[in-house]
N, C-alpha and C positions, 0 to 999 in steps of 0.2 A: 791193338797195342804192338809194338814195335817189336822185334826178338829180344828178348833177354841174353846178357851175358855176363861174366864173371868183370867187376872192378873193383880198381883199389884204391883210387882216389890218391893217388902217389905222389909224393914230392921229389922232383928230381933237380942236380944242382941248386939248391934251394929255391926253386919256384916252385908252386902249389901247379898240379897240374890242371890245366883248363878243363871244365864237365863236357866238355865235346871239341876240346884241340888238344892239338901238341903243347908241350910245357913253352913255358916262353922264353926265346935266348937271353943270354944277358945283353943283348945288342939292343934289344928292347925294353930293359928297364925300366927305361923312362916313360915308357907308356904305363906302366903300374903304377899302382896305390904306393906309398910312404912305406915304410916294412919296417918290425920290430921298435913301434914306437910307443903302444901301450903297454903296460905292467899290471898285471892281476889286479893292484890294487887300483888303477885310471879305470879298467874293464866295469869294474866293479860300483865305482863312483856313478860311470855314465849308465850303467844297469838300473841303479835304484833312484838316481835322477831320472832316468826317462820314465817310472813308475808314476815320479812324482805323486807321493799320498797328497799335500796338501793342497793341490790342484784337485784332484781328484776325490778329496773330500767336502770341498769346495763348490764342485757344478750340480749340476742338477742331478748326476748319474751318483754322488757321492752319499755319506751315510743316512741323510734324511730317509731318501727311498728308499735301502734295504729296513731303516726302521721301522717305517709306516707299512712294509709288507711281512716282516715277521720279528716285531717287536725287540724285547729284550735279549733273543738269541740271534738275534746281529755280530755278535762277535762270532758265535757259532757258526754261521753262513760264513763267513769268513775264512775262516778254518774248512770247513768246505770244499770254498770254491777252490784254497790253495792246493788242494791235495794234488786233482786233476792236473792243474796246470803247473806242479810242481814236479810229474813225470813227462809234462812236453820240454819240460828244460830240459828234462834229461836225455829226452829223446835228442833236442839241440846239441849236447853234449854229446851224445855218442854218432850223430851223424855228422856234426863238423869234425868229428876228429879225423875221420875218414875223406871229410872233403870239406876244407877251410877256405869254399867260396863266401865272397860277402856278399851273394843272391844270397844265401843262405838256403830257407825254405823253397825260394821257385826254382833254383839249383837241383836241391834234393828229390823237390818232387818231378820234374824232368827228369833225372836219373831215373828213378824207381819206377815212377807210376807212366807217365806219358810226358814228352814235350810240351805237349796242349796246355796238360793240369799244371804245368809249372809254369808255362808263359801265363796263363788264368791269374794261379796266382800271384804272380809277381805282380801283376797288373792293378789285381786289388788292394796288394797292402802297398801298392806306391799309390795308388787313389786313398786309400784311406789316409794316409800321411799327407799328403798334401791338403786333402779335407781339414784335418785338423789343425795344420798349419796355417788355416784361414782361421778357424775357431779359436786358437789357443790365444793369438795375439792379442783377440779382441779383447778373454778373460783379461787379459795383462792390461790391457790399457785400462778394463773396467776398474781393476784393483790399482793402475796407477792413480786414476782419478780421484778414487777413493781415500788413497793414502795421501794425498796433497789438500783433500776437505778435512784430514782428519786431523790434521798439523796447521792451517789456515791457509794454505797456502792458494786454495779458490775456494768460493760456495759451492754447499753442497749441492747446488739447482744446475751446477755446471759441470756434474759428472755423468748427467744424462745429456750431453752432446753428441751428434752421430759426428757432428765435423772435428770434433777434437779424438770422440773413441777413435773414429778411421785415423788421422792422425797420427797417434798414439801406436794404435796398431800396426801403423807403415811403418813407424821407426823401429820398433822393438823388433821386427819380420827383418829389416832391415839389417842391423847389428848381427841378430841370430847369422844369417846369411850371407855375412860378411866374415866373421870366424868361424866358420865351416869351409868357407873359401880357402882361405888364409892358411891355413894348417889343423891336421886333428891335433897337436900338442897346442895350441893354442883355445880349440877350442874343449880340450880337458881340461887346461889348467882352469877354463872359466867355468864349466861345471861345477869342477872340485867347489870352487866359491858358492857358487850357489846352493850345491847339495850340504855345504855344513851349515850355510844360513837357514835353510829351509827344514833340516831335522833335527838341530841344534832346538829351533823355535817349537816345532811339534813335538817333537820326543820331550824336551824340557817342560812347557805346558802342560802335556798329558800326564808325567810323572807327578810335575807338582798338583795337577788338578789332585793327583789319587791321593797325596800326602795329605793336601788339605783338607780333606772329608777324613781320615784319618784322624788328624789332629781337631777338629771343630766338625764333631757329628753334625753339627745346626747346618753346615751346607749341604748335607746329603740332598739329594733327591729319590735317589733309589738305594737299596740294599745290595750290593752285589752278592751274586750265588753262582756258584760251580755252575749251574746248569746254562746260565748264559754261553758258556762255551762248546757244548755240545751240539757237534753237527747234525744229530738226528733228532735233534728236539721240536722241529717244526713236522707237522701230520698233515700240514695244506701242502700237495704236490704241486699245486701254480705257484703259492706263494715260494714256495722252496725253488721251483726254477724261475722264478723272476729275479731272487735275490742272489742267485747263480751265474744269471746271465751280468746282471749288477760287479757282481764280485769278480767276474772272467775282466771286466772292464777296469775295475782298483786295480789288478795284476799285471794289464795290458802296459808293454812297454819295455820290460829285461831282454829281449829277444836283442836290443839294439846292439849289444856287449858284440853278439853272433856277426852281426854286420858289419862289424867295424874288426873279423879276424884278420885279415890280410895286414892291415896297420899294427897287429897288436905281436907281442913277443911269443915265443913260442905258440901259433896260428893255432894248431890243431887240439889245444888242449887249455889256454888261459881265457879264450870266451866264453866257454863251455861251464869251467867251475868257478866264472864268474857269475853268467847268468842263476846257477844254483846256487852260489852264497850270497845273492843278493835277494833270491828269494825268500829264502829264511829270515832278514835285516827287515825284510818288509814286511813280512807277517807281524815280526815283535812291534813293530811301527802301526799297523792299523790294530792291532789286539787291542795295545797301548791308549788309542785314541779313543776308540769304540769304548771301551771298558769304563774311562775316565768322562766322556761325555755322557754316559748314560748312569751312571753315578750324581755328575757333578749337575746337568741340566734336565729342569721339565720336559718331560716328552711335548710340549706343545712350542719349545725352541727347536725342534727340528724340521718344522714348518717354513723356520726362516730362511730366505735366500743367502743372507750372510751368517751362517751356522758356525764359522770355524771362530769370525770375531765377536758371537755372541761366549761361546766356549772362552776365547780368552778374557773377556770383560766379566763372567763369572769365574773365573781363576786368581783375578788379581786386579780389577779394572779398566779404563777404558786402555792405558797403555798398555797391556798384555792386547788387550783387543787390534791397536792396532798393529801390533808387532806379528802379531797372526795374518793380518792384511801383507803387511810385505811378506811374511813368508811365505804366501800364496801368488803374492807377485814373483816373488823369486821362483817358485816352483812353475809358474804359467812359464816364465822365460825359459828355464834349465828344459822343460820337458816340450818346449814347440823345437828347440834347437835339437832335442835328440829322436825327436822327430822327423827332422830333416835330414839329419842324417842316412839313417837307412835308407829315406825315400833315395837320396843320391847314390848310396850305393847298390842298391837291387836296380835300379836301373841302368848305371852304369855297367853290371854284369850282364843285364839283358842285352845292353847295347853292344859290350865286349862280345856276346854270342851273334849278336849281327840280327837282333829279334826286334830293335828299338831304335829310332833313330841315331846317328851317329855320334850326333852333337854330344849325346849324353855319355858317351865312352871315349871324350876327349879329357886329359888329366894335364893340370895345368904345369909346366915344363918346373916349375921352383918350388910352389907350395904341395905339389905331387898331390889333390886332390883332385878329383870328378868336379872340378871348380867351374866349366858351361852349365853341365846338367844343375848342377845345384842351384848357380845363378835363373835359369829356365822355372826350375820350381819355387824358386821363390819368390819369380816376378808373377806365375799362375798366384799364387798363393797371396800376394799384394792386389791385384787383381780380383780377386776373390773377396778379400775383407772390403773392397768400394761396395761390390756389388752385395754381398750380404747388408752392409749397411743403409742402403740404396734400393734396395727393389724387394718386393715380395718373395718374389723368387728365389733368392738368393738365402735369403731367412727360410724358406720351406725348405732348401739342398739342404740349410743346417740341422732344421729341426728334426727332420728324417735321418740324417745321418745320427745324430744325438741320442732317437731313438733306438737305434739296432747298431751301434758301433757294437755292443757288446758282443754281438751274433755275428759280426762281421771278423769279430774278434777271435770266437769260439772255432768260427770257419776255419781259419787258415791253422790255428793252434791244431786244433783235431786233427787234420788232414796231415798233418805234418808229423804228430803222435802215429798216429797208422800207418804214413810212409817209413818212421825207424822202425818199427816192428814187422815191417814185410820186408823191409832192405837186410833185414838183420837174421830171417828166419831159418839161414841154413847154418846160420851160430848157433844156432839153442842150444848144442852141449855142449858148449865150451868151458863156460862157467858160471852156475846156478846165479852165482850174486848179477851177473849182466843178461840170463835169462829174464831175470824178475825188472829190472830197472834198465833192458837195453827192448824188450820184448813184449812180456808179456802186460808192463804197467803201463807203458806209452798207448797201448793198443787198445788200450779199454778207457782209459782218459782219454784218449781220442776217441772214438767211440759217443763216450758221455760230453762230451762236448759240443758234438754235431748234433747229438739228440738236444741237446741244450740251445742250440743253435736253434732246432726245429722248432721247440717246443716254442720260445719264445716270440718266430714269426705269427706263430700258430693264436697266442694267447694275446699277440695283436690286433689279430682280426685280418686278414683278406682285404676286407671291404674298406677296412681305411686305411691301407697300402697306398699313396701317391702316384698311380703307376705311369703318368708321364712323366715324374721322375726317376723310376725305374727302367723304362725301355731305355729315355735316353741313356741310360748307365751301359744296359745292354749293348746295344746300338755302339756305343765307345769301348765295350771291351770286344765287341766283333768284327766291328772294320778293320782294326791292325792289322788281327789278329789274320782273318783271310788275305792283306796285303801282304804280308808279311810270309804265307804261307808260298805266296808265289815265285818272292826271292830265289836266287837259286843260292840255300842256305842248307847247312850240315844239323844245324839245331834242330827240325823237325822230322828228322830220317834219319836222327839219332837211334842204338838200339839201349832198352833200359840194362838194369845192373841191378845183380844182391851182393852180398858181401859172403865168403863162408868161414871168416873170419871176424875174430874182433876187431884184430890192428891191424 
């Protein structure tokens, strides 16, 4: 590891200082990101849109399977998973304040741990992003189809098309990629739409489902009880880290607030207590759901692929049902765009560090966005939905990633929990309240993350691992990574940094 020394992550003349340059003149401006254009409450929006529940209750990874692996303490699991991951916010929180790069985590962890670990990671959660950028579209087109069978607008025989899903899906990837271009105040204002359609439609459903059983015992299905809610209520330690790794996945997505600080108003402090109050908005949102579905429907509807518009058609009929459909379309969309997001900016910081090609650290002279790189990822990503739809192969990249997103999830969340807790260790007495939630909780949530992470490779099996799709993975995060080592570049002969301070 590289020598250790004293930083401070400093803003000088109001630029953020670079994690391994000089601060940038103001002659340079224009090479920077948009400055001071979000507001706590935009932060916050695209936080619990990129969470996106009704997506995410939606796919295959959604409440079906934590039910079928420990029942009616589903909500419990929940509560749960939030805990862990509700001290990596904060780890988020107390390491951007200190450095409001929008690498964010591969930043961080380059600081603290090694150059390597933080080029790794950048690498992966810009692959994972893009990944999903392929998947997410296709959801959307699948729920567009649906929604225009469910109004007449085509038979229902013509929502299983690969040539209309691909379609479908090139244009919504499209538009996404188009207002990320354009401007981030453009594409928050479209968020903002999306995220009141999308919880407006869940939160409202969920409420009425509970009213309803309420007022007309006759629709109950279950009784609800306290113990539902209780995290320690399941004794199967697989089934407990299956529904873990499950739940790190419903969570996956707040981090985006972090990535988008350099854009946002006061950088070092309104991504931070975005990311954590959007946590809490989303717990009451899946509580809400879980609670209200497992009341309102049979345990043998959570079998079904369209779970979220069986949920509304038992609430109110087929129109609640399909109004659950667009809200799930709305949610596919809101949450592949703030997915693309980050990917554009952790790369455009890798590329501002001189780790990644150039292209992607070119920022468009008008709309002041990473408007190459973005374009680059989203033509991968267009690319990607032909060939998923098209070849076997391309279906197995998905199904494997589908599998262990959540591990891939838990990875970078942990490591990241661990990095604020070692970046932060010569604070510990500063002040007990940020020993417990700058130190000591990130460290152990990270920690349980990565055992979460393990456990769950583990209780997959070895033996049905894809592993030519995994070398090739390897193989693509190690060629750069040696090329790049060759450069004559200040990024990997960087030396790390603790803090001995809070601020």
């Amino acid at each position: 590891m590289a020598e250790e020394v004293e930083g401070t992550g400093a803003t000088i003349g109001g630029f953020v200082e670079g994690p391994f340059g000089a601060p940038v003149p103001e002659s340079q401006e224009s090479t920077e990101l948009k400055h001071d254009e979000l507001n706590l409450f935009d932060a916050t929006a695209v936080a619990v849109s990129s969470v996106a529940p009704a997506y995410s209750l939606a796919t295959a990874l959604g409440s079906m399977f934590i039910i079928s692996a420990v029942g009616f303490k589903a909500p419990g699991m929940v509560i749960l998973s939030f805990i862990p991951i509700l001290f990596i916010a904060y780890a988020y929180f107390h390491l951007n304040r200190r450095n409001p790069n929008c690498g964010a985590s591969y930043s961080w962890l380059a600081q603290v741990f090694h150059p390597g670990m933080g080029w790794f990671n950048g690498f992966i959660q810009a692959g994972i992003s893009t990944i999903f950028c392929i998947q997410s579209p296709i959801v959307a087109s699948t729920y567009t189809l649906s929604f225009f069978a469910s109004i007449g607008w085509i038979s229902q025989s013509t929502t299983n098309s690969r040539g209309l899903l691909m379609i479908l899906g090139l244009f919504w990837l499209a538009i996404i990629t188009i207002f990320c271009i354009v401007g981030i105040r453009w594409t928050t204002n479209f968020q903002w739409i999306l995220c009141i359609i999308e919880y407006l439609v869940v939160v409202g459903m969920s409420i009425g489902g509970i009213i309803k059983v309420a007022v007309d015992p006759s629709a109950r299905h279950a009784h609800f009880s306290a113990a539902w809610l209780n995290p320690l209520g399941v004794h199967s330690l697989g089934a407990m880290a299956t529904a873990l790794a499950i739940g790190t996945f419903l969570f996956w997505g707040w981090d985006t607030a972090v990535n988008l600080n350099e854009e946002s108003k006061n950088a070092s402090r309104t991504p931070g207590r975005a990311a954590i109050i959007s946590m809490w908005l989303i717990l009451a949102v899946f509580l809400l759901n879980f609670i209200a579905a497992e009341i309102l429907l049979p345990t043998s509807s959570f079998s079904a692929s369209n779970v979220l518009f069986v949920f509304g058609e038992a609430f109110a009929g087929k129109w609640a049902g399909y109004l659950m459909i667009f809200a799930v379309l709305s949610s596919s969309v809101a949450t592949t765009q703030t997915t693309l997001l980050p990917a554009a900016r952790i790369t455009y910081a890798m590329s501002r560090d001189g780790v990644f090609p150039k292209a992607f650290g070119r920022i468009h002279p008008k709309f002041r966005t990473p408007a190459v790189g973005t374009a680059i990822l989203g033509c991968i990503a267009a690319a990607g939905i032909v060939i998923v739809q098209y070849t076997s192969a391309g279906q197995n990249i998905i199904a494997t990633f589908t599998n262990n997103v959540g591990a891939l999830v838990a990875f970078y969340y942990g490591i990241t929990g661990v990095a604020c807790g070692w970046a932060f260790r010569k604070a510990w007495k500063e002040k007990t309240g940020f020993t417990i939630t700058g130190i000591i909780l990130p460290t152990i949530s990270g920690i349980v993350l990565i055992a979460i992470m393990i456990w769950d490779i583990k209780s997959n099996g070895w033996s049905g691992m894809k592993w030519d799709i995994i070398l090739l993975i390897i193989a693509a995060v190690l060629t750069p990574i040696v090329a790049f080592r060759k450069r004559d570049t200040s990024f990997f002969k960087a030396k790390t940094i603790s803090y001995d301070t809070i601020e």
